[in-house]
N, C-alpha and C positions, 0 to 999 in steps of 0.2 A: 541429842536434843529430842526432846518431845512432840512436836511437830507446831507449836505454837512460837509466836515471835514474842523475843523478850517484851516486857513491858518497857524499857526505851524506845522504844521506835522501831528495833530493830535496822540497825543502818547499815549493815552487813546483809540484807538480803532484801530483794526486790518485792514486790508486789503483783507481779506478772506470774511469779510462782502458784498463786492460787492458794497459798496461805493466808488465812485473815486473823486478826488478834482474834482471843476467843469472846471476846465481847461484842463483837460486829461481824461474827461468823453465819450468823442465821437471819434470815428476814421472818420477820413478823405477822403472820395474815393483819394482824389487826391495825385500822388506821389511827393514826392519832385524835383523837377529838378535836372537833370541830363546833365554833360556835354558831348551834342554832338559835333561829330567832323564833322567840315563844310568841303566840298568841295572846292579846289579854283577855277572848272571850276563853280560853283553854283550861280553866279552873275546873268545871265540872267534869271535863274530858280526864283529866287528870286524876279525880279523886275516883271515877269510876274505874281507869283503871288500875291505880291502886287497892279499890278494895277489890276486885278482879281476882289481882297477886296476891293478896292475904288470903281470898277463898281458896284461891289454888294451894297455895301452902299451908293452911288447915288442911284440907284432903288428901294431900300427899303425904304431911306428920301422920294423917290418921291411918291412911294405908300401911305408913312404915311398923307400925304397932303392930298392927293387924298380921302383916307380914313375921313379926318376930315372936308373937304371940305363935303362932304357928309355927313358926321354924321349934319355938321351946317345946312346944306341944311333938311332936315329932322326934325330934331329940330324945324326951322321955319318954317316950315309947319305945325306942328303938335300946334305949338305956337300960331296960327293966332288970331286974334279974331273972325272971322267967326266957327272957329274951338274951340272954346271955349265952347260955348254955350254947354245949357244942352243935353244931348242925351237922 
């Protein structure tokens, strides 16, 4: 056996063993969602931080460019056929 209990139930073997199905083998950090209660003056809070996250993620697309433009830049350099040759 694999070290997993059948998906019946397994009724041939205990649960004191320390084996758990594999679907209920791991805890989760993350808690389940929970209903918050919004504010009605929260609108403007809201939309600032939304465009907050749109600024941030223009700036971080733009870096990633940046980043690849260089890595290409780099690449072809090191690619040349001048640069080729034996050392």
């Amino acid at each position: 056996m694999n070290g997993f209990l059948p998906c019946g139930g397994g009724a041939g073997r205990s649960r004191a063993d320390g084996v758990r199905e594999p679907m209920h083998r791991y805890t989760y950090p993350i808690a389940p969602a929970r209903c918050v209660r919004v504010q009605e003056g929260g609108d403007g809070v809201q939309t600032r931080i939304l465009e907050t996250l749109l600024e941030q993620n223009q700036l971080l697309s733009d870096l990633l460019g940046a980043v690849n433009s260089l890595t290409a830049a780099v690449l072809a350099l090191q690619y040349r056929p001048e640069n080729l040759t034996e050392r």
